[in-house]
MARGU-127035 format. One line per field, with one value per residue (C-alpha): residue in one letter; x negated, y, z negated; residue number from 0. Coordinates in steps of 0.2 Angstrom, whole numbers. Layout:
N
resn [A, ...] .
px [X, ...] .
py [Y, ...] .
pz [Z, ...] .
resi [NUM, ...] .
% end
This chain:
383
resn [X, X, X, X, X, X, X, X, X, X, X, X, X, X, X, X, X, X, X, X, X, X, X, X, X, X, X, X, X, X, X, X, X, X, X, X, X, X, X, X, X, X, X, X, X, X, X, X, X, X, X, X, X, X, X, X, X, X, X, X, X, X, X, X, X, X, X, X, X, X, X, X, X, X, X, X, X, X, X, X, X, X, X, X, X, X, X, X, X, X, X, X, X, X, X, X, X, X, X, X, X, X, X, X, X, X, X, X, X, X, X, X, X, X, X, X, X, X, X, X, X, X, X, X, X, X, X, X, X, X, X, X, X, X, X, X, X, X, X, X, X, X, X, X, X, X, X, X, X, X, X, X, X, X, X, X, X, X, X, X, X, X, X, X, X, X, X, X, X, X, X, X, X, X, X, X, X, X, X, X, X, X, X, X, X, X, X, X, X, X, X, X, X, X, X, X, X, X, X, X, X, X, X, X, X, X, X, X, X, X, X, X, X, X, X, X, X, X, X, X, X, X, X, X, X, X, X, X, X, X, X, X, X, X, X, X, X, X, X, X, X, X, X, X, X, X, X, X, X, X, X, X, X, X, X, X, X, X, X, X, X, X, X, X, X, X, X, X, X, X, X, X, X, X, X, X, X, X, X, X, X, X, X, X, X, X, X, X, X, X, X, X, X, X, X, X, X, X, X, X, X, X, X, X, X, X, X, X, X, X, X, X, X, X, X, X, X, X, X, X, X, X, X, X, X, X, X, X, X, X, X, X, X, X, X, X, X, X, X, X, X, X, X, X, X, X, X, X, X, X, X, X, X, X, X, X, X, X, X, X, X, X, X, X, X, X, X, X, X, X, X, X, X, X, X, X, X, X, X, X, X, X, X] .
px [-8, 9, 19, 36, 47, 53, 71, 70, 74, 69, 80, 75, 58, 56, 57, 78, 78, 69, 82, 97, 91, 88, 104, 115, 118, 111, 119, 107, 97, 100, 85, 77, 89, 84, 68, 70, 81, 65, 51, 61, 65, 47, 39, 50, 48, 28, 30, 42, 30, 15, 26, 29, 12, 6, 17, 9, -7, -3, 5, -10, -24, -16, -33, -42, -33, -39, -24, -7, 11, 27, 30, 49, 52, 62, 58, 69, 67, 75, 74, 67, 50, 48, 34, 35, 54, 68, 80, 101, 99, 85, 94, 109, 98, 88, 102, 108, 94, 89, 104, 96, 98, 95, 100, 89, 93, 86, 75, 65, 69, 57, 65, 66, 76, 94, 105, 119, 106, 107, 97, 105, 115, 113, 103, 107, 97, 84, 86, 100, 86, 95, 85, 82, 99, 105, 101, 90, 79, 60, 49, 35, 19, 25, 13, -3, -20, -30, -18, -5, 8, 8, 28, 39, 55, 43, 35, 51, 56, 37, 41, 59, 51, 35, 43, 54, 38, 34, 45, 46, 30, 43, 56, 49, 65, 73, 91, 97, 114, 120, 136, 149, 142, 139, 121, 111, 95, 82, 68, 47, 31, 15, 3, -8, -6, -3, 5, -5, 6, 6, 17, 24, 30, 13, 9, -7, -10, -30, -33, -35, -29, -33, -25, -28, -30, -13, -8, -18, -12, -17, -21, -4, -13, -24, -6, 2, -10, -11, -2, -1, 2, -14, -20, -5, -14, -30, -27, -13, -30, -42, -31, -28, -47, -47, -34, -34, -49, -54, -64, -74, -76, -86, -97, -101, -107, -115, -127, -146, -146, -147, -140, -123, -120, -102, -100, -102, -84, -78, -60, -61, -67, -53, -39, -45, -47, -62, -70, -84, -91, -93, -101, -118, -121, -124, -121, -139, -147, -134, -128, -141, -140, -127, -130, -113, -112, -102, -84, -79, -91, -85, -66, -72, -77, -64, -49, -61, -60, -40, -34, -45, -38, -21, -23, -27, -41, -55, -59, -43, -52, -67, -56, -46, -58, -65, -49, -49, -65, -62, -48, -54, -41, -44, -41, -53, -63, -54, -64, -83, -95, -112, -122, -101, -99, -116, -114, -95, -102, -115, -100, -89, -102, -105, -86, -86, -99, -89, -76, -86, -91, -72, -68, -83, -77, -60, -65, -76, -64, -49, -60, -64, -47, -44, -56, -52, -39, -48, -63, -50, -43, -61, -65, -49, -54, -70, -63] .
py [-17, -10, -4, -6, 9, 18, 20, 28, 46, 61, 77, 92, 101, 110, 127, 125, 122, 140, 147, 142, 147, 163, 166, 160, 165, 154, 149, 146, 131, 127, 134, 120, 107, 110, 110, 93, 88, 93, 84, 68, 68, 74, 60, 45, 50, 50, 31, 23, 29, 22, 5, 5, 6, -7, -20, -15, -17, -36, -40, -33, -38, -57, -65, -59, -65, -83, -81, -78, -76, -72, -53, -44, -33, -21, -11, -13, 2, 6, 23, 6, 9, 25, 23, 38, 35, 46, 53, 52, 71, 69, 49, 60, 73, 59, 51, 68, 70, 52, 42, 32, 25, 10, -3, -12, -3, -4, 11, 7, -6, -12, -13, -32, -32, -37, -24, -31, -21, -2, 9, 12, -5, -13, -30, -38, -54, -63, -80, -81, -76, -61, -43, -36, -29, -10, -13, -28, -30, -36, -41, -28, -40, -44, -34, -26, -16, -17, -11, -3, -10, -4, -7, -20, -18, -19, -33, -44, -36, -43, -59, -63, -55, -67, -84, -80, -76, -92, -100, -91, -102, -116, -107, -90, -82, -75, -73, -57, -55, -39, -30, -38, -58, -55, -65, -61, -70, -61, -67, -64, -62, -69, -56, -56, -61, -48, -31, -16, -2, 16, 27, 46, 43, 35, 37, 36, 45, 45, 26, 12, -3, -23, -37, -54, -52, -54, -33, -17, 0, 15, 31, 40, 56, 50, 44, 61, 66, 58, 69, 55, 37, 32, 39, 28, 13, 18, 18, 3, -7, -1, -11, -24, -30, -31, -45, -52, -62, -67, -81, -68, -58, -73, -75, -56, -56, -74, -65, -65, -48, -36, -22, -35, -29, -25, -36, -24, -23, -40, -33, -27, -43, -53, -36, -33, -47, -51, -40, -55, -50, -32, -34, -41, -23, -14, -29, -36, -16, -11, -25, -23, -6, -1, -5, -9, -1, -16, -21, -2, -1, -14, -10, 7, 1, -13, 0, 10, -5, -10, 8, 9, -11, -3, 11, 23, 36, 29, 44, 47, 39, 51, 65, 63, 59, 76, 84, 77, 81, 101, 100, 92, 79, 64, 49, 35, 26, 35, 48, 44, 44, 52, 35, 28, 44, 41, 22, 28, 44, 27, 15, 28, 30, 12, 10, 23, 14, -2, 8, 16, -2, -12, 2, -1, -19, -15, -5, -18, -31, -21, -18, -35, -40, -24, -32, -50, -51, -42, -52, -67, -58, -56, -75, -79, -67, -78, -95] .
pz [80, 81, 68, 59, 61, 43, 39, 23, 24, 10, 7, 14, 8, -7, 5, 6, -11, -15, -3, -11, -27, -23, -13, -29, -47, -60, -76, -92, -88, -69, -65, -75, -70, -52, -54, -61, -49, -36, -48, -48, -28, -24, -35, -28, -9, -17, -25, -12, 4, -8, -9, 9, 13, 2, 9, 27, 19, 11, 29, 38, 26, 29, 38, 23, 10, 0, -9, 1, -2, 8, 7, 7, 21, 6, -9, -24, -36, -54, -66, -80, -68, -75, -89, -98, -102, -96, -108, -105, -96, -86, -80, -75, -64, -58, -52, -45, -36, -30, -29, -40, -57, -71, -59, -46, -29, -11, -10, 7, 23, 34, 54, 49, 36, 40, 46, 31, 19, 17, 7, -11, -12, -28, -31, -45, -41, -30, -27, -40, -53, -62, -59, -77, -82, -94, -110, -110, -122, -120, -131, -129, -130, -112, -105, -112, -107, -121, -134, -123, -112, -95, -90, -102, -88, -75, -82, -81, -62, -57, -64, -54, -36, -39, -43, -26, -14, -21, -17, 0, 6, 11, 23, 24, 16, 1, -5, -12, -22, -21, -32, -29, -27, -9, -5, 9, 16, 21, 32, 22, 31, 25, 17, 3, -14, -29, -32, -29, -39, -43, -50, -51, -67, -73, -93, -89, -74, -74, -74, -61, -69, -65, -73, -73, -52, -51, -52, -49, -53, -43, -51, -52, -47, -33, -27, -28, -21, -6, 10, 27, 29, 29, 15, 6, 15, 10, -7, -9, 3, -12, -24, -13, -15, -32, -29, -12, -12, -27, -21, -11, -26, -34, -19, -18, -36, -35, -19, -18, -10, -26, -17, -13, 5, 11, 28, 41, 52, 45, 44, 60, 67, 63, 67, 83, 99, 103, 91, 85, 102, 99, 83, 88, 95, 81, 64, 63, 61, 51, 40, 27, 28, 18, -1, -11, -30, -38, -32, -31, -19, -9, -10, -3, 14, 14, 12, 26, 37, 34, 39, 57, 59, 55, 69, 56, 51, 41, 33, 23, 7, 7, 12, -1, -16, -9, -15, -30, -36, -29, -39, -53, -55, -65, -55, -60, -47, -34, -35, -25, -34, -25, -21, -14, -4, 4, 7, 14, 28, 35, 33, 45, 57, 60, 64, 75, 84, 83, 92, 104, 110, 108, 120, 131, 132, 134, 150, 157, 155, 163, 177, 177, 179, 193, 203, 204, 216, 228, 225, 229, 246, 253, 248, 258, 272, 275, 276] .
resi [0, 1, 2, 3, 4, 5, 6, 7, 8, 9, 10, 11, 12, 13, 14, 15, 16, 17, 18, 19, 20, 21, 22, 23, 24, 25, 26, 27, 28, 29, 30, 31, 32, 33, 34, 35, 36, 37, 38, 39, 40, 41, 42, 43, 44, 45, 46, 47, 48, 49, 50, 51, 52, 53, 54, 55, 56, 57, 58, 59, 60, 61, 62, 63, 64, 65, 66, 67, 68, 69, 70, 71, 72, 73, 74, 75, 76, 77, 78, 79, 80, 81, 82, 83, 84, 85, 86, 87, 88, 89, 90, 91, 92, 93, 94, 95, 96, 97, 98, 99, 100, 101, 102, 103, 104, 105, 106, 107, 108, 109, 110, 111, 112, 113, 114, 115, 116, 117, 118, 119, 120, 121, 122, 123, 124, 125, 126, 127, 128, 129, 130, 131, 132, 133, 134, 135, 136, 137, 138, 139, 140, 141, 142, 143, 144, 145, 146, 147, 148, 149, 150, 151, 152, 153, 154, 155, 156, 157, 158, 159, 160, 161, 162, 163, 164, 165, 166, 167, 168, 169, 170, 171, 172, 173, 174, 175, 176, 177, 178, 179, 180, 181, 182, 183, 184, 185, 186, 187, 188, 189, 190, 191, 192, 193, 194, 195, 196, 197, 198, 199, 200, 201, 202, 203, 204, 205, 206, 207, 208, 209, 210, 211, 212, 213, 214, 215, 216, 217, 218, 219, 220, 221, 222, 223, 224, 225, 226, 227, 228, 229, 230, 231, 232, 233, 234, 235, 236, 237, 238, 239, 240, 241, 242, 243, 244, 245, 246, 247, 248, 249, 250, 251, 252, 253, 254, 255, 256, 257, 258, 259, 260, 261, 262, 263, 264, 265, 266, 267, 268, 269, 270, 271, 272, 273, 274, 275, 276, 277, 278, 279, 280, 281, 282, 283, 284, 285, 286, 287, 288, 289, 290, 291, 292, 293, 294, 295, 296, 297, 298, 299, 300, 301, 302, 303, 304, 305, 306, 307, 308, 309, 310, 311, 312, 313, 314, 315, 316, 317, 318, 319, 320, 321, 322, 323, 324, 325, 326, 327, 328, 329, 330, 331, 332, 333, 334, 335, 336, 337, 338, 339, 340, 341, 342, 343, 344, 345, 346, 347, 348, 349, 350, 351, 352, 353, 354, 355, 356, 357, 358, 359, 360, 361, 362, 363, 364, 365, 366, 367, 368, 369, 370, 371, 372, 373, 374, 375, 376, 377, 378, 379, 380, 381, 382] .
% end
């Protein structure tokens, strides 16, 4: 499965910055201002890279999905996102830093996107539906876990981008106004329904959050955590399951087998051609095999599963639940417990069996093809 290219682009690494601070005097609080400046860069190129990669997860998770949607090929991103608040100082350095501020901006374009859209241009509404606005008030019930709200501003963002990939399902597009009145169409993919969020500016950074199958949040530290592309994936996949599927979710926990097996190579039955064929080899030994501790369980081998369909390493999530847990950072469910982590090493080994044959039958079939024409000269030949 190929790919959309990335056109976001980060500031240089945190190395340049140690440079130029050491090759310059400092007035009383730069130091700390830099270092801001740093944290809030750092922490965005974090968050938008996590967003990117769930929107490649909802477009490539599509054939799983009972519940789909039509997904923006865009990331829209304020300073109101930021949960733990930001105060008139730290909005300025942000700004400094980022290019970004209290309105709604393009922070990520997928290649198709319109070329009309560049990164940093204000949206100020989504099919004329105005984007939350400086100095709006909300009321804070808006949103809650338990007795705490997880993002008022958020909230109300959510709630303008959803009603439009609604209403998407009829033309597959979605009209953006920028600053200035200027409206641009933007052409959607189908993917699955639901946001799967995380966030480097997370007030609580330790929990995994579901609500109402409609939004998942990712632990902000697993997310800050993560280093490649397809550890983004892997998590953003892990919260997908929570919501993509709700109707699978049912059958799972409505099954006769006590130990709820995870469907062996399901995901990559339906990513990659022909791959029904390949399963038989090695589904009916090992599809009982591998007993599933509850949903978690289940949304480990799935986000396993959606990374290899993706062209990715399968082994990110275990990898970096490792480092968590050497670390000792808090991250929830993300971090494996011992009975997951065994069910994941027996769940990795049977997709690199799966591999092993879809690249068996790759071969077969190209020599297949390699020999047909000469098969059809020497029929010729005879007549």
């Amino acid at each position: 499965m190929s790919l959309p290219s990335v056109r976001i682009r980060f500031a240089a690494p945190a190395l340049a910055l140690i440079a130029a601070l050491a090759t310059s005097p400092l007035r009383a609080g730069e130091f700390s201002d830099e270092f801001d400046r740093q944290r809030f860069k750092e922490g965005l190129k974090h968050e938008i890279a996590f967003r990117e990669a769930a929107i490649h997860v909802a477009w490539g998770a599509e054939p799983l999905c009972d519940d789909t949607t039509e997904i923006e090929p865009f990331v829209l991103w304020s300073t109101r996102t930021v949960r733990k608040g930001l105060s008139s100082k730290h909005q300025e350095l942000f700004k400094q830093a980022t290019g970004m501020d209290e309105h709604w901006r393009i922070a990520w374009l997928d290649e198709a996107a319109p070329d009309e859209l560049k990164l940093g241009q204000r949206v100020i509404a989504v099919n004329k539906r105005p984007l939350p606005a400086p100095g709006q008030k909300f009321e804070l019930s808006a949103v809650f876990r338990g007795g705490s709200t997880m993002s008022v501003d958020d909230q109300a963002f959510w709630t303008v981008m959803h009603q439009a990939r609604e209403e998407a399902n009829s033309d597959q597009t979605m009209t953006l106004t920028l600053e200035g009145g200027r409206e641009i169409k933007v052409s959607t993919q189908t993917g699955c329904s639901g946001t799967v969020m995380a966030s480097a500016f997370d007030d609580e950074p330790e929990n995994f959050l579901r609500q109402d199958g409609k939004r998942s949040k990712i632990p902000g530290n697993a997310m800050l955590e993560a280093r490649t592309r397809d550890e983004y994936r892997w998590l953003a996949a892990f919260g997908t399951y929570f919501l993509a599927s709700e109707k699978s979710i049912q059958r799972q926990r409505s099954s006769d087998d006590v130990g709820n097996a995870f469907m062996i190579g399901k995901v990559l039955a339906l990513a990659v051609p022909g791959g029904g064929t390949i399963l038989s080899a090695v589904e009916a030994q090992t599809q009982r095999t591998i007993q599933v501790d509850g949903l978690v369980g289940g949304a480990d081998l799935f986000a396993n599963e959606v990374v290899m369909a993706l062209g990715g390493d399968p082994s990110v999530g275990m990898k970096l639940s490792d480092r968590l847990k050497a670390q000792g950072t808090r991250a929830d469910v993300i971090v494996l417990s011992e009975f997951r982590r065994s069910n994941v090493e027996l769940h990795l080994r049977t997709l690199k069996e799966i591999d092993a044959a879809r690249k068996k039958a790759e071969e077969a079939e190209a020599a297949a093809e390699a020999a047909a024409p000469a098969a059809s000269a020497a029929s010729g030949s005879t007549r």
